[in-house]
MITI-812870 format. One record per atom (N, C-alpha, C): residue in one letter; atom name; x, y, z. Coordinates in pm, 1 decimal, padded with zeros to 6 digits. Atoms other than C-alpha are relative to their C-alpha. Layout:
N
{rest=A, atom=CA, u=X, v=Y, w=Z}
...
END
This chain:
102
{rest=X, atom=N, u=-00051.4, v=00089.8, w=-00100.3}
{rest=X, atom=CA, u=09966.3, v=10811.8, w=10004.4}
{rest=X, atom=C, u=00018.2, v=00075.2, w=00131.0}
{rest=X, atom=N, u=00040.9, v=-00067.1, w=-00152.9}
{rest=X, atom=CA, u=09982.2, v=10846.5, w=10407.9}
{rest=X, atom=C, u=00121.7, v=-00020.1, w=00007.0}
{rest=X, atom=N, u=-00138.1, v=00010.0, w=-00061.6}
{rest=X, atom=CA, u=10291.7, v=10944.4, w=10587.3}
{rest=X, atom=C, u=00008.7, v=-00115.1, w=00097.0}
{rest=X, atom=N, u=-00008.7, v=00084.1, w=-00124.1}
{rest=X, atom=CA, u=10222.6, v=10669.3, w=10835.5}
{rest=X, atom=C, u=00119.2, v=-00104.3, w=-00072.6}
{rest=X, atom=N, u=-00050.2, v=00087.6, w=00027.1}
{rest=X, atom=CA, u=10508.1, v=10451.1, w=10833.9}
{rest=X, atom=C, u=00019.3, v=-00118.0, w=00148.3}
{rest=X, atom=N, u=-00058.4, v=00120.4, w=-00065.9}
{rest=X, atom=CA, u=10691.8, v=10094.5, w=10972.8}
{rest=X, atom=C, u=00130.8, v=00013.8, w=00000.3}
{rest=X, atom=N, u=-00130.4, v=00017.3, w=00033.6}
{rest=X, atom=CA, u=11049.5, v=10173.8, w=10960.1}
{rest=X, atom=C, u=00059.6, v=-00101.3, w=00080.0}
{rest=X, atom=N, u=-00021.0, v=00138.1, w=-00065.7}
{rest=X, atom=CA, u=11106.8, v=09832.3, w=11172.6}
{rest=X, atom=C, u=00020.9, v=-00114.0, w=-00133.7}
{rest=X, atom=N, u=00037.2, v=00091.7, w=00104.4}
{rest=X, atom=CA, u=11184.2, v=09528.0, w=10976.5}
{rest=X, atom=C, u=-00146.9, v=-00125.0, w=00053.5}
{rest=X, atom=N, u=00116.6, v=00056.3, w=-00116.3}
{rest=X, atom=CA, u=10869.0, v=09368.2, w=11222.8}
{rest=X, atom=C, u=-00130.9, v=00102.8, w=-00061.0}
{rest=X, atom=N, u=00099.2, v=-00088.1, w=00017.3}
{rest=X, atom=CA, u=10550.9, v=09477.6, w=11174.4}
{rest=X, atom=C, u=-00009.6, v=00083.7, w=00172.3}
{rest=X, atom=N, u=00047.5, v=-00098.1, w=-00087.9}
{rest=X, atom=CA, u=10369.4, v=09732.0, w=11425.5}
{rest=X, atom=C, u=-00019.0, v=-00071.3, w=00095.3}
{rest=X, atom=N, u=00065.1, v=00084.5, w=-00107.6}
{rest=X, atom=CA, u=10264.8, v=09437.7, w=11682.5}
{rest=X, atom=C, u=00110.8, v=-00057.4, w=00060.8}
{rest=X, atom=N, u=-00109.3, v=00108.6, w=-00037.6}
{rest=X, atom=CA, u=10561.5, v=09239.0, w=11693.3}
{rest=X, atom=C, u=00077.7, v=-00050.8, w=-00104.6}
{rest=X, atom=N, u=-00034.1, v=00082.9, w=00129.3}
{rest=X, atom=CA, u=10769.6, v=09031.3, w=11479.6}
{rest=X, atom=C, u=-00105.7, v=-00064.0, w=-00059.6}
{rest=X, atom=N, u=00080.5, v=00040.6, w=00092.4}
{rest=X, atom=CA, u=10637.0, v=08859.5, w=11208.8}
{rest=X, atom=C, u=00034.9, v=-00020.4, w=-00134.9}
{rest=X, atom=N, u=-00026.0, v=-00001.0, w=00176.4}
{rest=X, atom=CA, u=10703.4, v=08749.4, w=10823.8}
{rest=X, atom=C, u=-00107.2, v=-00105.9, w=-00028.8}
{rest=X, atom=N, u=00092.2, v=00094.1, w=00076.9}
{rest=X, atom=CA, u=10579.1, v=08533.1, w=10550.7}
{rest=X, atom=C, u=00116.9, v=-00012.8, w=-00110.2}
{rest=X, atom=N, u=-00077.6, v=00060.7, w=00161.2}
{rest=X, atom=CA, u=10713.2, v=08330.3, w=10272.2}
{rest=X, atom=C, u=-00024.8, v=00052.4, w=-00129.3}
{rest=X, atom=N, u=00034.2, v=-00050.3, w=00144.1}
{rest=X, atom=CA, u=10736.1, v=08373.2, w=09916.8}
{rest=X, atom=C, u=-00057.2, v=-00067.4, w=-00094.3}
{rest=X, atom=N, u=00091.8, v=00087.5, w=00092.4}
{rest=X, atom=CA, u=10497.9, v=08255.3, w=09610.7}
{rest=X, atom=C, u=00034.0, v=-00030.7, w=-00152.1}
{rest=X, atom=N, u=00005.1, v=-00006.5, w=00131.9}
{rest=X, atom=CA, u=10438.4, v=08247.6, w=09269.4}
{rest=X, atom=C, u=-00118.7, v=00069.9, w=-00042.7}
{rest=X, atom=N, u=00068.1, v=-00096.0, w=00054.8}
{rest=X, atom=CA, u=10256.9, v=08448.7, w=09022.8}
{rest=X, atom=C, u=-00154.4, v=-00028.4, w=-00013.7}
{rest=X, atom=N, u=00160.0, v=00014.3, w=00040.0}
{rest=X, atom=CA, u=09849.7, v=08447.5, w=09069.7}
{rest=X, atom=C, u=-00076.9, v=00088.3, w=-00076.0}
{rest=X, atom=N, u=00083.4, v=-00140.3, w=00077.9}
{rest=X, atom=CA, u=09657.7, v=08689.6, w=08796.0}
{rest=X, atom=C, u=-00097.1, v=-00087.7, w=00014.9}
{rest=X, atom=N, u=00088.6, v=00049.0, w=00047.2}
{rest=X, atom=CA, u=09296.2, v=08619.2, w=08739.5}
{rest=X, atom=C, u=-00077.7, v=00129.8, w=-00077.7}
{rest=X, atom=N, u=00083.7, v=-00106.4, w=00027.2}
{rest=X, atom=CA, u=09106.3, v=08807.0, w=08513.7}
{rest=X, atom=C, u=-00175.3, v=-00050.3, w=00027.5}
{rest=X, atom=N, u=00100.9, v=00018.9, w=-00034.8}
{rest=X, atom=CA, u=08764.4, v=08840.7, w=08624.1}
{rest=X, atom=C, u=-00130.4, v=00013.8, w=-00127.7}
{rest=X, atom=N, u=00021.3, v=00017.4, w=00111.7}
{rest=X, atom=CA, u=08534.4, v=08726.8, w=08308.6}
{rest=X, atom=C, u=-00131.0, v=00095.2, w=00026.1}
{rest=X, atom=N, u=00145.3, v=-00123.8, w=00043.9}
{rest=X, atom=CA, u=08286.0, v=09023.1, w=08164.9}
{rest=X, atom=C, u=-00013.8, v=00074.6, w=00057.7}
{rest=X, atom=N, u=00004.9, v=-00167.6, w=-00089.2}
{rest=X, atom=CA, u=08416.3, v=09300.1, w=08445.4}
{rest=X, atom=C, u=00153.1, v=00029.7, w=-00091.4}
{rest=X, atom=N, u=-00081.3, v=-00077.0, w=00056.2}
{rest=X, atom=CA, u=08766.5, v=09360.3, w=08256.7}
{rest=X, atom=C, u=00081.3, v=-00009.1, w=00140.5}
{rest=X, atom=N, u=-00066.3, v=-00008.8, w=-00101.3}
{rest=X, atom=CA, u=08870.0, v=09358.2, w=08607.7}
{rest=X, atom=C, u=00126.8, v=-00104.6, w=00019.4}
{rest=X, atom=N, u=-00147.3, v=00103.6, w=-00044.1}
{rest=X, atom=CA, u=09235.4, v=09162.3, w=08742.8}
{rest=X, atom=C, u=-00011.2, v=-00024.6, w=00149.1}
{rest=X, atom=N, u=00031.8, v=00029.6, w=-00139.6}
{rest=X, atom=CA, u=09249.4, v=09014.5, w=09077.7}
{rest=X, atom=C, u=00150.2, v=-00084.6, w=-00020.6}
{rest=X, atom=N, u=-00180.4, v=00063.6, w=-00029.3}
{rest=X, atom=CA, u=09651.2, v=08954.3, w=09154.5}
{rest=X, atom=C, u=00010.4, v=-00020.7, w=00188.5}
{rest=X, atom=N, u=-00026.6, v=00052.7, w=-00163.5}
{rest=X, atom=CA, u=09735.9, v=08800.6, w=09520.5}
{rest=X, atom=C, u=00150.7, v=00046.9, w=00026.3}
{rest=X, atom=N, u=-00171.1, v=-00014.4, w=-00039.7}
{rest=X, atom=CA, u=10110.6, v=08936.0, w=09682.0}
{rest=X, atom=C, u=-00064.2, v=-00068.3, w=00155.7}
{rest=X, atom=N, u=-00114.3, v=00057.7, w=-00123.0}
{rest=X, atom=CA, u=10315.0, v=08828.3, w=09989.1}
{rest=X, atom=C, u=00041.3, v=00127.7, w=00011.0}
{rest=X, atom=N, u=-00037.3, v=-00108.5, w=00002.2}
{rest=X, atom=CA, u=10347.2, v=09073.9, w=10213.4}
{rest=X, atom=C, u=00080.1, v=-00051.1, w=00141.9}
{rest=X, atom=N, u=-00089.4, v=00094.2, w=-00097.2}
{rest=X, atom=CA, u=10605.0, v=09018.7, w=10504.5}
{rest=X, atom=C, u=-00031.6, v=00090.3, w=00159.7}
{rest=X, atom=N, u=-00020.7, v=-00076.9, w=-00141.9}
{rest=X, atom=CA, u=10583.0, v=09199.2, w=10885.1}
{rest=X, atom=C, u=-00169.5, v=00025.1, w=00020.9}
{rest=X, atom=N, u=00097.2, v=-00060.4, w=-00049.1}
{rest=X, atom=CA, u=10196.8, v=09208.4, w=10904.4}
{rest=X, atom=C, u=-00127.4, v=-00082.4, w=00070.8}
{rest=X, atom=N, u=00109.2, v=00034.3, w=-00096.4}
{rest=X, atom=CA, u=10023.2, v=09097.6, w=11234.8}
{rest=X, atom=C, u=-00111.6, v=-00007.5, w=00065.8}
{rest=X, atom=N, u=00100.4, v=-00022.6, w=-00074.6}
{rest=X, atom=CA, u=09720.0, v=09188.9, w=11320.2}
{rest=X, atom=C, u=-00102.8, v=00125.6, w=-00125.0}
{rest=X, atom=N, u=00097.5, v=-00114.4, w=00050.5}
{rest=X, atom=CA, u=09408.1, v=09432.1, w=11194.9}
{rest=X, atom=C, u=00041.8, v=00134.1, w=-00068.8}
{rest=X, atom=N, u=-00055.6, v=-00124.0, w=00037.4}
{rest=X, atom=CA, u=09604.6, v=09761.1, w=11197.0}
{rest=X, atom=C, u=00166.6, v=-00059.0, w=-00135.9}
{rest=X, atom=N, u=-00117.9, v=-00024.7, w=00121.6}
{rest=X, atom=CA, u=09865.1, v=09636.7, w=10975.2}
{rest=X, atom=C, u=-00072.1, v=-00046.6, w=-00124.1}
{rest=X, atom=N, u=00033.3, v=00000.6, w=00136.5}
{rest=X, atom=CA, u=09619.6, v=09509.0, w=10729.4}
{rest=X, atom=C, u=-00082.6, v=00113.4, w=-00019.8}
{rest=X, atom=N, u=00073.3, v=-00127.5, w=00054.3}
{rest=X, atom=CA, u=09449.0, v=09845.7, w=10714.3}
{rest=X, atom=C, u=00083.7, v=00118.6, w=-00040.5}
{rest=X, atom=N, u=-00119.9, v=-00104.1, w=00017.1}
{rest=X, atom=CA, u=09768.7, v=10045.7, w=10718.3}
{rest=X, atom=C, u=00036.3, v=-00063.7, w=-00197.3}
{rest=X, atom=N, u=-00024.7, v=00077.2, w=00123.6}
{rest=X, atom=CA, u=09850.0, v=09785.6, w=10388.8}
{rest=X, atom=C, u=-00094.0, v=00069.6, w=-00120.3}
{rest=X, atom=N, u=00078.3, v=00003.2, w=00073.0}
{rest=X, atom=CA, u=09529.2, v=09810.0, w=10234.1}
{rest=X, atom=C, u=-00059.8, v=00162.6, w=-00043.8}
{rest=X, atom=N, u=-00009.3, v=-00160.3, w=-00016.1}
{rest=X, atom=CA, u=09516.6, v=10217.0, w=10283.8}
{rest=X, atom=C, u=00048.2, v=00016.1, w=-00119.4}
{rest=X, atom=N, u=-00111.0, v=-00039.6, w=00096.7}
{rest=X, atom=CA, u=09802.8, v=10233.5, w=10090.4}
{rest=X, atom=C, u=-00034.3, v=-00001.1, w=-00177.0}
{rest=X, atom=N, u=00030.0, v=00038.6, w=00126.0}
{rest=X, atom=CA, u=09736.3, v=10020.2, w=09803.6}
{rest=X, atom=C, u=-00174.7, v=00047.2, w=-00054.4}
{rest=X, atom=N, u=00089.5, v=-00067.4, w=00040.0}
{rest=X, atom=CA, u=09396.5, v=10166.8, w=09767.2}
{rest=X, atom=C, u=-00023.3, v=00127.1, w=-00073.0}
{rest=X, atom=N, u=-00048.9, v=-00130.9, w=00032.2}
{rest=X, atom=CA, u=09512.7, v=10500.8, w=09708.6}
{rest=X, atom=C, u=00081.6, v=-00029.8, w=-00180.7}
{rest=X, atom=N, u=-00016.6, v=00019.4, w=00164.6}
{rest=X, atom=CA, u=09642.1, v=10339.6, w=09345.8}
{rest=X, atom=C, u=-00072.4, v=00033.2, w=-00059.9}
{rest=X, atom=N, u=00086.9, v=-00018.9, w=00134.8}
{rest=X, atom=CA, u=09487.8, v=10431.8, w=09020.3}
{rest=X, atom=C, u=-00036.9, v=-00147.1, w=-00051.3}
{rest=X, atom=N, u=00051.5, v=00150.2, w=-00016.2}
{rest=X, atom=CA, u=09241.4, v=10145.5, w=08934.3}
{rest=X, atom=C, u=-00054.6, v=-00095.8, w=00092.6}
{rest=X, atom=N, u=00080.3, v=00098.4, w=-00164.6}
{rest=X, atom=CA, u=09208.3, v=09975.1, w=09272.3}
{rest=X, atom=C, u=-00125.8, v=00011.6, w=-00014.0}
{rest=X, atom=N, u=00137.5, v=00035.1, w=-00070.6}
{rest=X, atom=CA, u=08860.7, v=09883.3, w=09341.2}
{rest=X, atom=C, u=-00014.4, v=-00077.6, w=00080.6}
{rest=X, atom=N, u=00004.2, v=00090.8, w=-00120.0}
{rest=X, atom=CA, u=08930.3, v=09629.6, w=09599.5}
{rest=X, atom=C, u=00103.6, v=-00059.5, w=00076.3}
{rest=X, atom=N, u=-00064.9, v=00086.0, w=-00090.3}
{rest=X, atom=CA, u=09117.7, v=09527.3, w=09863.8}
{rest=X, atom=C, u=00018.3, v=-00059.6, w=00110.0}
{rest=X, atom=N, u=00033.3, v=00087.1, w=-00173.5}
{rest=X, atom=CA, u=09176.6, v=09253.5, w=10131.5}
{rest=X, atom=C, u=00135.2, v=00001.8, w=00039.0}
{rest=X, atom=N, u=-00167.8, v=00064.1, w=-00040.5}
{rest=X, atom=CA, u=09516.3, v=09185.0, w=10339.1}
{rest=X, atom=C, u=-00068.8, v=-00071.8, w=00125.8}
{rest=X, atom=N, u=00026.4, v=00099.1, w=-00085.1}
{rest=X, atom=CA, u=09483.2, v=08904.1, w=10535.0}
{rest=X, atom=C, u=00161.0, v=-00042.7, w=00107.4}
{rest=X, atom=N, u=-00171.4, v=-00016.7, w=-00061.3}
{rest=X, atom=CA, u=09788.1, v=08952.1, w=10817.2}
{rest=X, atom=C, u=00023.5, v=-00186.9, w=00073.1}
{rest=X, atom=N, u=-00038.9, v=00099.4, w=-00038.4}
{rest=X, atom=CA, u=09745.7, v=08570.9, w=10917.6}
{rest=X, atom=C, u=00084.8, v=-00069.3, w=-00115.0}
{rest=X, atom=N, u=-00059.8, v=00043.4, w=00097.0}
{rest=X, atom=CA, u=09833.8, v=08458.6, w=10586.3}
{rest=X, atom=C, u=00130.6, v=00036.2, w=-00082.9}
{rest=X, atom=N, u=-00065.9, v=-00086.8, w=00078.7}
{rest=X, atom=CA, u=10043.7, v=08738.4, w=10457.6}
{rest=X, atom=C, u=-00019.0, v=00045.9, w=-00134.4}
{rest=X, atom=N, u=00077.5, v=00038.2, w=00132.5}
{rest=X, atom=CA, u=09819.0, v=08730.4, w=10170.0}
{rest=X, atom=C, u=-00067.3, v=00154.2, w=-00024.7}
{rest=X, atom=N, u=00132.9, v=-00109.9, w=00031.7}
{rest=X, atom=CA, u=09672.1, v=09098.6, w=10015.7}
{rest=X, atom=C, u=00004.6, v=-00034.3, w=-00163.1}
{rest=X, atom=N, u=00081.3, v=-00024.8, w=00118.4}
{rest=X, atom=CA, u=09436.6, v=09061.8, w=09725.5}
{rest=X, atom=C, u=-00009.6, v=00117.4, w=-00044.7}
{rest=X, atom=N, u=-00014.0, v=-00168.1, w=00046.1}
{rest=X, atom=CA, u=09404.6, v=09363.4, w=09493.9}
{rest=X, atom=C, u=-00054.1, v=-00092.5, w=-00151.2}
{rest=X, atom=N, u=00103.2, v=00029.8, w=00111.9}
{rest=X, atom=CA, u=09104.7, v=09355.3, w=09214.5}
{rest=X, atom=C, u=00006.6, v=00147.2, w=-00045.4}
{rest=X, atom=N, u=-00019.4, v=-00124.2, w=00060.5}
{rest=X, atom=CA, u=09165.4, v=09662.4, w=08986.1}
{rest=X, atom=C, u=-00057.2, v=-00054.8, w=-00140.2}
{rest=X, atom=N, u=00056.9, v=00044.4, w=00122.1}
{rest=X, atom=CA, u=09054.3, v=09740.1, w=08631.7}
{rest=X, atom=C, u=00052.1, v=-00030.2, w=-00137.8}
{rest=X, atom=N, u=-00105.5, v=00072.4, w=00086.3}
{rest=X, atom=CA, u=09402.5, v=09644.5, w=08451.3}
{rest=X, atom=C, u=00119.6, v=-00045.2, w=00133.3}
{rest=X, atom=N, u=-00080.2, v=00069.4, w=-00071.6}
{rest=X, atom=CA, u=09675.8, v=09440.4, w=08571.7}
{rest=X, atom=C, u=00104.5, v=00159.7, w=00092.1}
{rest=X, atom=N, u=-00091.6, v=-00147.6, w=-00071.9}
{rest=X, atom=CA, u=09934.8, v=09695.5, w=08825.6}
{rest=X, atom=C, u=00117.8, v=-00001.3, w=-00010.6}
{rest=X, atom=N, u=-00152.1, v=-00007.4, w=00048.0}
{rest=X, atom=CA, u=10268.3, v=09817.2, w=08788.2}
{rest=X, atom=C, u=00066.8, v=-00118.1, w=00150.2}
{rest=X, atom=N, u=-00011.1, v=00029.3, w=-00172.2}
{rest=X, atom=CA, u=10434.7, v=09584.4, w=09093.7}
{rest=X, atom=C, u=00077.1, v=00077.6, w=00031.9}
{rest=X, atom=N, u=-00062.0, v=-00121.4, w=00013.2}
{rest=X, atom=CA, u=10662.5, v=09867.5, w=09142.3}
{rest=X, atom=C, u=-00090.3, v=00083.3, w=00071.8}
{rest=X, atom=N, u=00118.6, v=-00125.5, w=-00061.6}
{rest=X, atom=CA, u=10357.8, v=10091.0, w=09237.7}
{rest=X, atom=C, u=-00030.3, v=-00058.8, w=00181.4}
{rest=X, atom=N, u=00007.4, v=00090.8, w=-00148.0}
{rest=X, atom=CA, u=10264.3, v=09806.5, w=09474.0}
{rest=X, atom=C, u=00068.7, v=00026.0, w=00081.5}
{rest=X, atom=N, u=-00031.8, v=00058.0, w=-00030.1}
{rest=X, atom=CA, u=10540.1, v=09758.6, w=09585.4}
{rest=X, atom=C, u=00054.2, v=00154.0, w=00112.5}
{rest=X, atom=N, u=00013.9, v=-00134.8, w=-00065.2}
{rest=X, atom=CA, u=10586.2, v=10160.9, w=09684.8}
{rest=X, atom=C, u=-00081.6, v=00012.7, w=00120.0}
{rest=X, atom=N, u=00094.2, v=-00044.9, w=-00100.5}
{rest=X, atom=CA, u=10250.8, v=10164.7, w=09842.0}
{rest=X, atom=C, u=00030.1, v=-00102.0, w=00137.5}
{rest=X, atom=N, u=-00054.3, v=00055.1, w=-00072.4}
{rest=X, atom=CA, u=10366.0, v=09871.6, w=10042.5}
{rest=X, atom=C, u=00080.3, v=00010.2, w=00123.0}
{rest=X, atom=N, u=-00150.4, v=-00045.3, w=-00085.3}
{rest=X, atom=CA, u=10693.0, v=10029.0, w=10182.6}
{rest=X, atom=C, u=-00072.3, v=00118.7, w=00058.7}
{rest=X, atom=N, u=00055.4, v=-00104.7, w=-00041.2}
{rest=X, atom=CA, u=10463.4, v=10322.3, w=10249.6}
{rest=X, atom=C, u=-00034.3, v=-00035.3, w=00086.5}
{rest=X, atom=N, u=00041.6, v=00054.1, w=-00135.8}
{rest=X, atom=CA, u=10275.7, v=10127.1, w=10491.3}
{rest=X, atom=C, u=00087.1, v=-00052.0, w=00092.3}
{rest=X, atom=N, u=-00148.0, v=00034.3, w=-00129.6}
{rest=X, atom=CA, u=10622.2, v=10020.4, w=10645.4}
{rest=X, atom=C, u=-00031.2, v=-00155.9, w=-00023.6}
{rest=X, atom=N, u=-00015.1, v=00151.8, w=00001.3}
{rest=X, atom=CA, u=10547.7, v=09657.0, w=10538.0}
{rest=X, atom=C, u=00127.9, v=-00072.5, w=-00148.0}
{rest=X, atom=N, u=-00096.2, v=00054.2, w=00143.6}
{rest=X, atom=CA, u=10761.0, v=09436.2, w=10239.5}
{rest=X, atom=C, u=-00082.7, v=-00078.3, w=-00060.5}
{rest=X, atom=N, u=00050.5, v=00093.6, w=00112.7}
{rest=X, atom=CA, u=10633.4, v=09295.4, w=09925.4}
{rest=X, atom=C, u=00124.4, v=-00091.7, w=-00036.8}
{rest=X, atom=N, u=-00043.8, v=00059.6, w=00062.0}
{rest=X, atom=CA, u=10739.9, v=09003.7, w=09896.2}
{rest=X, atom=C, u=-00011.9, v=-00080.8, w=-00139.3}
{rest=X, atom=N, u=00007.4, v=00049.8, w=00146.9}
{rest=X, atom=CA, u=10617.8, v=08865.3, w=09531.3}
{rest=X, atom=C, u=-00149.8, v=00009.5, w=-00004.6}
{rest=X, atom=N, u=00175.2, v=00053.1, w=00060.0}
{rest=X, atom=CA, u=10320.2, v=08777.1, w=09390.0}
{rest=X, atom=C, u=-00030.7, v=-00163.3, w=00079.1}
{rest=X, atom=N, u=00035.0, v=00148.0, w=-00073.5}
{rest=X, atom=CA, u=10142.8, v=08445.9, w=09573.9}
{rest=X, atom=C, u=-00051.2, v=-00100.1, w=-00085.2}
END
């Protein structure tokens, strides 16, 4: 993981949040792979979904990820389900908040 942080409760641009969801798993049929959706809260623009997606990449397993800062929406396709805990680390690493699963 990168020292870069957010110690703001705002993302890097400006304010900013997002609401909270419910639990999306999918397993992806005949890769073994999981594809879980979170809520992530403070992230506006490009650099905060790359600061996000940095993070959570750097997990064991990851093979894919999107953060979408209009939605508050990052996808994460790995090759078992993830601790959210780990997430939820790499998250705070990037200076953003997990808020749940979507």
């Amino acid at each position: 993981m990168t020292t870069e942080t957010n110690t703001s409760t705002s993302s890097c641009c400006g304010s900013g949040g997002c609401g909270s969801g419910t639990t999306s798993d999918v397993q992806i049929e005949g890769t073994g792979a999981t594809t879980t959706v979170y809520k992530v809260s403070g992230m506006t623009c490009g650099h905060c979904e790359g600061a996000v997606s940095k993070e959570i990449s750097a997990l064991d397993g990851v093979s894919a990820v999107t953060a979408v800062a209009k939605t508050g929406e990052v996808t994460i396709t790995s090759a078992a389900p993830l601790d959210e805990e780990a997430v939820r680390g790499a998250v705070d690493e990037a200076g953003y908040e997990l808020v749940g699963r979507a």
